[in-house]
N, CA, C and O of each residue as an XYZ file, in Angstrom:
484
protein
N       0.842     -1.179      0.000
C       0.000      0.000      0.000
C       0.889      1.245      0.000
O       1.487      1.518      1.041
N       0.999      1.869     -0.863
C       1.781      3.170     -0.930
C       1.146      4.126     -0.250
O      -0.066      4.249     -0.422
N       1.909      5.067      0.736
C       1.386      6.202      1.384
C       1.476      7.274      0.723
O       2.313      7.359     -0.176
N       0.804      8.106      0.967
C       0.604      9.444      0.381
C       1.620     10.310      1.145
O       1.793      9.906      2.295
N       2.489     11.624      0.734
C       3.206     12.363      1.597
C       1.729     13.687      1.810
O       1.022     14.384      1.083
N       1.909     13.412      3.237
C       0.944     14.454      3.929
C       1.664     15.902      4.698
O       2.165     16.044      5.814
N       1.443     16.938      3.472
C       2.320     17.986      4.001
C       1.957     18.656      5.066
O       2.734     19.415      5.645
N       0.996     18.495      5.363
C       0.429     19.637      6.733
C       1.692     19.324      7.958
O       2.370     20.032      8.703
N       1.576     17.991      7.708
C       2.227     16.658      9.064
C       3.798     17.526      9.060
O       4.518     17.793     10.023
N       3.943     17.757      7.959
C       5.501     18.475      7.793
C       5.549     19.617      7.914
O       6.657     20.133      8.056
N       4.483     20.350      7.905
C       4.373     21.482      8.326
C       4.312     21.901      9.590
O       4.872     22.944      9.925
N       3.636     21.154     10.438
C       3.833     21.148     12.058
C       4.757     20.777     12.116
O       5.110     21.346     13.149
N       5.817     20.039     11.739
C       6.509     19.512     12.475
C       8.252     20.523     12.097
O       9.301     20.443     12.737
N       7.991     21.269     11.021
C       8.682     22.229     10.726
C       8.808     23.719     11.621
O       9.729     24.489     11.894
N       7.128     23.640     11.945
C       6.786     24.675     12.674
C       7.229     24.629     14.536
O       7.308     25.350     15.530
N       7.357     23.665     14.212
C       7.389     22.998     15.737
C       8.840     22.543     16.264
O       8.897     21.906     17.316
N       9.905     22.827     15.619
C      11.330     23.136     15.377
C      11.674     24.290     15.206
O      12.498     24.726     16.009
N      11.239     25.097     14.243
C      11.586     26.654     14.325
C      11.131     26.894     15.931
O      12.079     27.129     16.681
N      10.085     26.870     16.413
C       9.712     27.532     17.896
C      10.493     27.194     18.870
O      10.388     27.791     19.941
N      11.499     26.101     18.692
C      12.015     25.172     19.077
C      13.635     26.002     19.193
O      14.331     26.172     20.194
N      13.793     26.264     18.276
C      15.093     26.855     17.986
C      15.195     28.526     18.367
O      16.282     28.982     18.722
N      14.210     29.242     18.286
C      13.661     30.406     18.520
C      13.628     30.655     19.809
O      14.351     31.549     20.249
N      12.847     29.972     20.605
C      13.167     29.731     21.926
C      14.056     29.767     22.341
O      14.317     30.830     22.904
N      15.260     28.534     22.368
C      16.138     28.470     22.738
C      17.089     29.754     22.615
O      17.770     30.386     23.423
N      16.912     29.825     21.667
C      18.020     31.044     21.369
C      17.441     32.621     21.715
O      17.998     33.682     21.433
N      16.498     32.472     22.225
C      16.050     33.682     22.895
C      16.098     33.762     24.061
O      16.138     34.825     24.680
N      16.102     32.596     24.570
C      16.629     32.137     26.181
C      17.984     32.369     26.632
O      18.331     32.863     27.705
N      18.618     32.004     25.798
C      20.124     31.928     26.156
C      20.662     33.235     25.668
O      21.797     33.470     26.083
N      20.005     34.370     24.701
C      20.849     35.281     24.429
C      19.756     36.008     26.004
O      20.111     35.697     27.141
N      18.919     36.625     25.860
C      18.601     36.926     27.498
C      19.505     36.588     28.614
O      19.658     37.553     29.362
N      20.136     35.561     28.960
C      20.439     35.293     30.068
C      22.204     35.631     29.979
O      22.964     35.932     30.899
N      22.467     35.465     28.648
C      24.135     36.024     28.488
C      24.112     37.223     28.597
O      25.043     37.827     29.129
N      23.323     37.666     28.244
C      23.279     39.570     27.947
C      22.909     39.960     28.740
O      23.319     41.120     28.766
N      22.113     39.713     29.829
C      21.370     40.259     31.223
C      20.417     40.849     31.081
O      20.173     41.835     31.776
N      19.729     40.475     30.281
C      18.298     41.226     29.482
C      17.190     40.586     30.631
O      16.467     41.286     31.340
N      17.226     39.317     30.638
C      16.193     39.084     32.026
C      16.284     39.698     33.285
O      15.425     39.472     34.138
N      17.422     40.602     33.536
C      16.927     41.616     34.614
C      16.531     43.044     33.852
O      16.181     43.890     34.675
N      16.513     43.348     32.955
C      16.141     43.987     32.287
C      14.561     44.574     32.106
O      14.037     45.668     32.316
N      14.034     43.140     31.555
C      12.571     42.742     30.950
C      11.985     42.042     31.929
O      12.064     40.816     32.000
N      11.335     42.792     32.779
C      10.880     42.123     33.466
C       8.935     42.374     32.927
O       8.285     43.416     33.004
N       8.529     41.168     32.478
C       7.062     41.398     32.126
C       5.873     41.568     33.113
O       4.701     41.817     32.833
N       6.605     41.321     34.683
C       5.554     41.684     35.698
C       5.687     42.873     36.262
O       5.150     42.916     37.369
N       6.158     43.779     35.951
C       6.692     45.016     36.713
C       6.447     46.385     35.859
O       6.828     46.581     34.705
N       5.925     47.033     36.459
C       5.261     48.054     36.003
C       6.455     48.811     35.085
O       7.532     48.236     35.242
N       6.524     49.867     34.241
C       5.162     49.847     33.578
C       4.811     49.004     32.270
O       5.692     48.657     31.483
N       3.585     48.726     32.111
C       3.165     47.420     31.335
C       2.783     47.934     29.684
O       1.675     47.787     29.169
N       3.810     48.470     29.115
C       3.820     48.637     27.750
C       4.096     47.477     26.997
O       4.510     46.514     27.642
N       3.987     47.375     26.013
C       3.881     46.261     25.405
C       5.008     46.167     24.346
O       5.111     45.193     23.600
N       6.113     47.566     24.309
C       7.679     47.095     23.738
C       8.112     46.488     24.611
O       8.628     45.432     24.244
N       8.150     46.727     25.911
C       9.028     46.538     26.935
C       8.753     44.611     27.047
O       9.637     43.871     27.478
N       7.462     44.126     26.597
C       7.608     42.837     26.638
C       6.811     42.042     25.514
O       5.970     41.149     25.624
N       7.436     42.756     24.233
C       6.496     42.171     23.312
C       7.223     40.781     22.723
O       6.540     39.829     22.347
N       8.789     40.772     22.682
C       9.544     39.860     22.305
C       9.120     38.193     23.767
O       8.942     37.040     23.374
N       9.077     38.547     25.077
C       8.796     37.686     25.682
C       7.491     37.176     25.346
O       7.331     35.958     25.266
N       6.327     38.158     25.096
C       5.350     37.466     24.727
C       5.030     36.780     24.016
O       4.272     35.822     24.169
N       5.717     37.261     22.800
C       6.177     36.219     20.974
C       6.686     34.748     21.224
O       6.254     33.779     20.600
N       7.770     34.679     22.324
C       8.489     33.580     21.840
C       7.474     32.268     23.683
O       7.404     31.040     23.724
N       6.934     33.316     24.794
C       6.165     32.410     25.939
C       5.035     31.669     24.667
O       5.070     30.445     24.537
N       4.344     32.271     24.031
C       3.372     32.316     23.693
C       3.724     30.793     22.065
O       2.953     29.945     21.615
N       4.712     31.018     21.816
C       5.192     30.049     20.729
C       5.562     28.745     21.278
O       5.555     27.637     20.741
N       5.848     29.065     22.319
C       6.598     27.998     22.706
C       6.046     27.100     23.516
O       6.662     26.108     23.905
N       4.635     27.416     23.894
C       3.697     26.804     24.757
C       3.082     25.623     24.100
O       2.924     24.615     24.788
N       2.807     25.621     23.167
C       2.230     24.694     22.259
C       3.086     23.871     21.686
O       2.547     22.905     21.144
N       4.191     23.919     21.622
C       5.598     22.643     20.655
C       5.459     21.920     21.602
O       4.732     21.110     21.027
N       5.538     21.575     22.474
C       6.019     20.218     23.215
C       4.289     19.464     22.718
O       4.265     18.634     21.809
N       3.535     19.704     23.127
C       2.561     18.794     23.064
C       2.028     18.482     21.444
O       1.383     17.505     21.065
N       2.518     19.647     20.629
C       2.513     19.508     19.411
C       3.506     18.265     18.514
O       3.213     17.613     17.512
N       4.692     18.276     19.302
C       5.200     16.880     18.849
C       4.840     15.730     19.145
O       5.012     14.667     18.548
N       4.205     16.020     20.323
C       3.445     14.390     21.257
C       2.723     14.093     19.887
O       2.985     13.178     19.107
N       1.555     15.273     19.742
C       0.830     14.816     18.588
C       1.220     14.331     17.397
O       0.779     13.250     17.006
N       2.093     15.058     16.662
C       2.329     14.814     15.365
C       3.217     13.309     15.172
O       3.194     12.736     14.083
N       3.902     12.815     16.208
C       4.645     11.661     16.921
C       3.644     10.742     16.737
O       3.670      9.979     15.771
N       2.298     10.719     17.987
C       1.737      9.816     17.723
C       0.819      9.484     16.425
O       0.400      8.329     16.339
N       0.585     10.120     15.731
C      -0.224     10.219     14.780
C       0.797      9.826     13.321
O       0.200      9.374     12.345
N       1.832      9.958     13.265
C       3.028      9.494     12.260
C       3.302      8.094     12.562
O       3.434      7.323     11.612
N       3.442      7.515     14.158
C       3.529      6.067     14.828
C       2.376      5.578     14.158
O       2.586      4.919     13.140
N       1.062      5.786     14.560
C       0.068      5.320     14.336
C      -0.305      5.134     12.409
O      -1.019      4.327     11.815
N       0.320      5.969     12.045
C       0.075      5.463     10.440
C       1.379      4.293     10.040
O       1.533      3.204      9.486
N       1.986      5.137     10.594
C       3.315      4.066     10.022
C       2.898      2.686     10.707
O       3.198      1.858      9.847
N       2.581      2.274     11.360
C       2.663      1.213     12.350
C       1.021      0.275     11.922
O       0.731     -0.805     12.438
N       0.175      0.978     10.935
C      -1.186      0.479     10.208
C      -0.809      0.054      8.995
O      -1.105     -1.097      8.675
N      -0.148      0.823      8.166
C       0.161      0.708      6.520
C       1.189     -0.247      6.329
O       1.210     -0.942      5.313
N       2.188     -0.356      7.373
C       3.451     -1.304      7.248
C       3.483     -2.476      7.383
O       4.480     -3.180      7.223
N       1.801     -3.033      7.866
C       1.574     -4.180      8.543
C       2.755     -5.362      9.143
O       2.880     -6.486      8.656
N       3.534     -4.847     10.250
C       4.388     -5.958     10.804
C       3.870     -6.054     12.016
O       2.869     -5.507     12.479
N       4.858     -7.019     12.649
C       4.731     -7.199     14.095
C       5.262     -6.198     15.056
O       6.365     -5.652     15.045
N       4.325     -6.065     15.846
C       4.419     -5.215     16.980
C       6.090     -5.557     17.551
O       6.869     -4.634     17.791
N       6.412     -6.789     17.691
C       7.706     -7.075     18.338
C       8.750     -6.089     17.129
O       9.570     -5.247     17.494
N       8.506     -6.398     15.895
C       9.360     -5.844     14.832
C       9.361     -4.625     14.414
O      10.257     -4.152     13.714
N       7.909     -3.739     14.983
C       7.969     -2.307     14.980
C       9.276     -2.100     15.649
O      10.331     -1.907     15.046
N       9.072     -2.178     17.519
C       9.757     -1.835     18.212
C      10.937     -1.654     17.692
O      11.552     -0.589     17.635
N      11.276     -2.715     17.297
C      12.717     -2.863     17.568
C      13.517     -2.198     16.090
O      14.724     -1.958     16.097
N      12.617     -1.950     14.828
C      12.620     -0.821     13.614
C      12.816      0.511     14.538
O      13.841      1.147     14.294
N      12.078      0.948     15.430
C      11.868      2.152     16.403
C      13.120      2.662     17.131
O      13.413      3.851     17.260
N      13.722      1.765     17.526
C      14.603      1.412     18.308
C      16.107      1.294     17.695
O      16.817      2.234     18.051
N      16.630      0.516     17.003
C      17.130      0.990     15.564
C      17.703      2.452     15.470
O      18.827      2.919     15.654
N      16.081      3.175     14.989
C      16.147      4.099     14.107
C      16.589      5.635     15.449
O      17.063      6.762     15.309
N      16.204      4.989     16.396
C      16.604      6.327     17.634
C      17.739      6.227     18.385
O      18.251      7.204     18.931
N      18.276      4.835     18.469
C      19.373      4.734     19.429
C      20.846      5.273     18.890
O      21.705      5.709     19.656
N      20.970      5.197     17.766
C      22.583      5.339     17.068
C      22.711      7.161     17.282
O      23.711      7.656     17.801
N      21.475      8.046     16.766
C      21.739      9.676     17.200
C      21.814      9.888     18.445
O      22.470     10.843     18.863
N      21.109      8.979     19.341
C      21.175      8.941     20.968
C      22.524      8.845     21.473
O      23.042      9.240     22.517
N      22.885      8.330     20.645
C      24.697      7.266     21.291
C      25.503      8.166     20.808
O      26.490      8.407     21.503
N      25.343      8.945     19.473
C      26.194      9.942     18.724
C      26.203     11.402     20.043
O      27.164     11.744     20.732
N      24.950     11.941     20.034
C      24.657     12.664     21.265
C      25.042     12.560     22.391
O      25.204     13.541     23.117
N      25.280     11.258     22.782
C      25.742     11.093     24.437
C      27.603     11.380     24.482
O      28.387     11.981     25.217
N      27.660     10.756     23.541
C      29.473     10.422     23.199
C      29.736     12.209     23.354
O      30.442     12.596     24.285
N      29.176     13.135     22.475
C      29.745     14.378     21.924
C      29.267     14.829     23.635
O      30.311     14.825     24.287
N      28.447     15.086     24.255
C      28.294     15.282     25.299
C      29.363     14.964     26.403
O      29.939     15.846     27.041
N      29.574     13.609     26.567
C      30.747     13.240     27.299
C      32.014     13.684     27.187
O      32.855     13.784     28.081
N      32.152     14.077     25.467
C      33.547     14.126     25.308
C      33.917     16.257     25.537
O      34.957     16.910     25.632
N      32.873     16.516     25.534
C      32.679     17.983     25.747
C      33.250     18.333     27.534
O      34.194     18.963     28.011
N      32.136     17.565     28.093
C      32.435     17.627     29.384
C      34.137     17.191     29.889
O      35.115     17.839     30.264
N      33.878     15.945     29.690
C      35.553     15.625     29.786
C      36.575     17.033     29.619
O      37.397     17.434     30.442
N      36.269     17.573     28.408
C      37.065     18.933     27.838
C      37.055     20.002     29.163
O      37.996     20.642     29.634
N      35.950     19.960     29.486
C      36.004     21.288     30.727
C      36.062     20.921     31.851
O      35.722     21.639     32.790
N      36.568     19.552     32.000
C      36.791     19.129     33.141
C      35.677     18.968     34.179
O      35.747     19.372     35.340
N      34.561     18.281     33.579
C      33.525     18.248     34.496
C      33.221     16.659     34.790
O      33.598     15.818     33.974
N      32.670     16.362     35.736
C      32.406     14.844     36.280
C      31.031     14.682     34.924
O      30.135     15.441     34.555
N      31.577     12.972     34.407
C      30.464     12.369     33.440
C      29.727     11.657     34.044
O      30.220     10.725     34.679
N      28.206     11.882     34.043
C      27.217     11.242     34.866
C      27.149      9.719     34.538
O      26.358      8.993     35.140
């Protein structure tokens, strides 16, 4: 059974990485730069330059995490109907396909730390 490519699915999930990356990097330049004592969005007075960038990226970023839950399970759930195998042989396709960037990730992690001389968990 050939699947159809369903762009919306790639579209969240595009969308849901940019917010992803946006975030982050709005987090971390705030906190290098000292802008979070700066911007403070509870403290008078409540103009809306003074916290329009926090509101952009609270407000983006609220919705990605559960947005990947979704688009995750709903990509599992087709793939895992159309492919017709065994549940034992999903897994372990699943498993496979996540552990080797996991292991690539942990290594570069370790070997970082090691570098600055920090204890590897």
């Amino acid at each position: 059974m050939e699947r159809q490519r369903q762009y919306w699915v790639d579209w969240l999930r595009a969308q849901s990485i940019w917010n992803v990356v946006c975030g982050h990097i709005w987090w971390t330049v705030r906190d290098e730069t000292g802008l979070d004592k700066v911007i403070n969005i509870y403290q008078q007075p409540w103009d809306e330059s003074s916290r329009m960038l926090e509101y952009v990226v609270d407000q983006g970023s609220f919705h990605t995490i559960p947005l990947f839950f979704l688009v995750s399970g709903y990509i599992t759930s087709i793939s895992f109907h159309t492919d017709s195998v065994s549940l034992k042989r999903f897994f372990v396709n699943r498993l496979l396909r996540v552990m080797p960037p996991f292991m690539v990730g942990m290594l570069i992690l370790c070997i970082q730390r090691a570098a600055q001389g920090e204890s590897i968990p």
